[in-house]
C-alpha positions as CSV (number, residue, x, y, z in Angstrom):
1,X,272.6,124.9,-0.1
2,X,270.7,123.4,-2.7
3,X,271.6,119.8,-2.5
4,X,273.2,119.5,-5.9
5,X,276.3,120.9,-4.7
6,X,279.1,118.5,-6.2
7,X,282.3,117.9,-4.6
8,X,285.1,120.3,-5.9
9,X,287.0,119.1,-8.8
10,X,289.1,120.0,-11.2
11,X,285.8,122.3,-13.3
12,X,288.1,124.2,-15.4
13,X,285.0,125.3,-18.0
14,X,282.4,128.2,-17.8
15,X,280.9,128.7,-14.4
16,X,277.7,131.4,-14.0
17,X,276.5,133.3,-11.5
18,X,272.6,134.4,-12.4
19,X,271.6,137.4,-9.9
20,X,267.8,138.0,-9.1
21,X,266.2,140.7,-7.5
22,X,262.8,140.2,-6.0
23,X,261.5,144.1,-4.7
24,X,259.1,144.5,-2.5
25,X,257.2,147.2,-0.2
26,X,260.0,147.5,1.8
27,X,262.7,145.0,1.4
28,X,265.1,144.1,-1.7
29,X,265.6,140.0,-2.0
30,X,269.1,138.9,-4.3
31,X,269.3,135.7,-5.3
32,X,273.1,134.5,-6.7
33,X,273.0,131.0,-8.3
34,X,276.4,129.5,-9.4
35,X,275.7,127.3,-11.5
36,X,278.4,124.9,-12.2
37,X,279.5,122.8,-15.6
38,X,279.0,119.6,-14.2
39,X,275.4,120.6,-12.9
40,X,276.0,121.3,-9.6
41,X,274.6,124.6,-8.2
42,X,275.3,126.9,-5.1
43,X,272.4,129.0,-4.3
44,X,273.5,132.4,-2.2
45,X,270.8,134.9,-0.2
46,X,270.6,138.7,0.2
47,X,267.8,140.9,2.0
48,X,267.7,144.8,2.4
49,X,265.5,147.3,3.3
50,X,264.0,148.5,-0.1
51,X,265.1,152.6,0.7
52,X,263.8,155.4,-1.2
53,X,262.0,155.0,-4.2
54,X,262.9,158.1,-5.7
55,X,266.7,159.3,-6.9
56,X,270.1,158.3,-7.0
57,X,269.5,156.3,-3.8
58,X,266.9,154.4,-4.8
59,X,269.5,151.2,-6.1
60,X,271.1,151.6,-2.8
61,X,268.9,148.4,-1.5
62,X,269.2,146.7,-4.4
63,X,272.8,146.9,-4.4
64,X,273.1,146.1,-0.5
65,X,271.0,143.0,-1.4
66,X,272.8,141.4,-4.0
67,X,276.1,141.9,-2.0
68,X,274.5,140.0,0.7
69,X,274.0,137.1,-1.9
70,X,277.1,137.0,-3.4
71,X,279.0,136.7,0.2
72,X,276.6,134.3,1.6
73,X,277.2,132.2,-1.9
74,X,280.8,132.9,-0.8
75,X,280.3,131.8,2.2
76,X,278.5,128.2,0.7
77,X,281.9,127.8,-1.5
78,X,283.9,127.8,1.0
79,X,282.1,125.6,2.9
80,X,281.9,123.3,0.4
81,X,286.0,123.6,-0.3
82,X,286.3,123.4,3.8
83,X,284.3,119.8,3.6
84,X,286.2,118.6,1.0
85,X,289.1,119.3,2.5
86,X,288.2,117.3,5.3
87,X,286.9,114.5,3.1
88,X,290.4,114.1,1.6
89,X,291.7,114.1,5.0
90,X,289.9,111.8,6.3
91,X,291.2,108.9,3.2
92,X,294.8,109.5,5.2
93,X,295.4,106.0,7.0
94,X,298.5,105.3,8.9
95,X,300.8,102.8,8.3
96,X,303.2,101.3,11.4
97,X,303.4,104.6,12.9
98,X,304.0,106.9,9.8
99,X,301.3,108.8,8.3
100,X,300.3,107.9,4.4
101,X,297.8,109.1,2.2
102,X,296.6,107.3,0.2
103,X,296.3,108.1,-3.9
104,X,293.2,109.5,-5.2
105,X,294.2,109.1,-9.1
């Protein structure tokens, strides 16, 4: 994470995903950044071997790479949605027995 990951609201605007691809001798290095309305960004990390550097294979790394990025960023989304959850969980206070939650508007 990059620690300007926001809690999860109700973003309804333009989110964008920015994919970066660092090659080197032999390894491939994605970056996917979300970058969210409000500011808040999720960062997500890919490595592969580099392959061949000649023919149709050649993107094979690349693509490998960035497809490691995008489900690690998945993977930092729904982390983010899974502590959230528990945040809003965690406001629930019982009252004489019955559970109530309370109002967040």
């Amino acid at each position: 994470m990059t620690g300007t990951e926001p809690m999860m609201t109700h973003n309804t605007g333009k989110w964008t995903i920015d994919v970066s691809l660092q090659p080197g001798p032999y390894r491939v290095r994605a970056e996917a950044l979300l970058r969210l309305e409000d500011g808040g960004e999720f960062v997500g990390v890919g490595l592969a071997h580099a392959g061949l550097r000649d023919g149709s294979i050649s993107q094979v790394g690349s693509y490998l790479a960035v497809a490691r990025a995008l489900s690690d960023l998945t993977a930092e989304l729904l982390e983010t949605v899974a502590s959230d959850v528990d945040a809003e969980v965690s406001r629930s206070i019982e009252v004489d027995g019955i559970l109530a939650v309370q109002s967040t508007n």
